[in-house]
N, C-alpha and C positions, 0 to 999 in steps of 0.2 A: 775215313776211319769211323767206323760205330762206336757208338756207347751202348753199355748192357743197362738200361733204365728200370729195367723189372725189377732188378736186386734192389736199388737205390727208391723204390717206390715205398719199399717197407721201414724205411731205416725210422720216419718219424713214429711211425706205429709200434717199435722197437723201445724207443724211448717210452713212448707213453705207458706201455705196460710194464717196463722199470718202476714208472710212477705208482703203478695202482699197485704192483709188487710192495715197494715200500708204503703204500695208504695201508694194507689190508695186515701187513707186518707190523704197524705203529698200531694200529686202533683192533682188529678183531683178535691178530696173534699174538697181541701184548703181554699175555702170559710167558710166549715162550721167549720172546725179547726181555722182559726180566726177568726169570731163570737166570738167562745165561750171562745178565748184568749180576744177578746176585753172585751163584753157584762157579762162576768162571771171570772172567773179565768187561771191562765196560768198554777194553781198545777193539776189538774183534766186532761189536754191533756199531760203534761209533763210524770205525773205521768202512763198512757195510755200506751206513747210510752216505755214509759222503762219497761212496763211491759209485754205488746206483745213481747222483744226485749230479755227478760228473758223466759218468756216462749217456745219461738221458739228455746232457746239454750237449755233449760231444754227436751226438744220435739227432739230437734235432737240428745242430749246425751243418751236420752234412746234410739230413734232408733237407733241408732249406734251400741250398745250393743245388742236390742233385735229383729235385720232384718236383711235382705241379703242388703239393700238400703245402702249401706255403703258410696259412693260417696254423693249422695242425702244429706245423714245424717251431712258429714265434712261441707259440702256446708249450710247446716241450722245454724250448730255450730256458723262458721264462721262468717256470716251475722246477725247472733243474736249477737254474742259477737260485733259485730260491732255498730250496731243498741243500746248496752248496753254503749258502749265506746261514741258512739255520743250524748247519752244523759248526759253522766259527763261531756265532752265535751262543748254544748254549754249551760246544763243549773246553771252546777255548778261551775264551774273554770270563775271568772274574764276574763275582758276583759281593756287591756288600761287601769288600773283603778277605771274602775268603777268596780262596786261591782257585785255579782254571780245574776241572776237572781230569783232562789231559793236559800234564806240564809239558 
């Protein structure tokens, strides 16, 4: 039985431009990310970032397993679980106080 490894060559490189997607979303297109924090909801961007931040770890757990990108692949894990961590971080654990941003 073959394996199709060509597909599975891309999947870490998949991930990682999830990554620069949400860098270039948080820092250069910040404008249009609060827009739509002000003018609409804060669940819809939140919701976004933690899911790019999952995908990109879910993207690099397969490449990991199913590529030679094996550096590549920790490095995706890594920054995804992070990007997952900083969305429990500031939008659901209290601050001072006050209460979770998303209850």
């Amino acid at each position: 039985m073959t394996t199709n490894k060509g597909a599975s060559n891309i999947l870490p490189f998949i991930g990682l431009s999830l990554q620069v997607i949400l860098l270039l979303f948080v820092t250069v297109l910040n404008g249009i990310r609060t827009s739509w924090m002000i003018h609409g909801s804060l669940l819809p961007v939140a919701i976004g970032e933690f899911a790019i931040g999952v995908c990109s770890f879910v993207f690099g757990i397969l490449g990991y397993y199913q590529t030679k990108h094996t550096t590549l692949s920790i490095l995706v894990v890594l920054i995804g679980l992070f990007i997952s961590l900083l969305f429990v971080f500031v939008y659901l654990l209290p601050e001072a106080g006050d209460p979770p941003i998303i209850q």
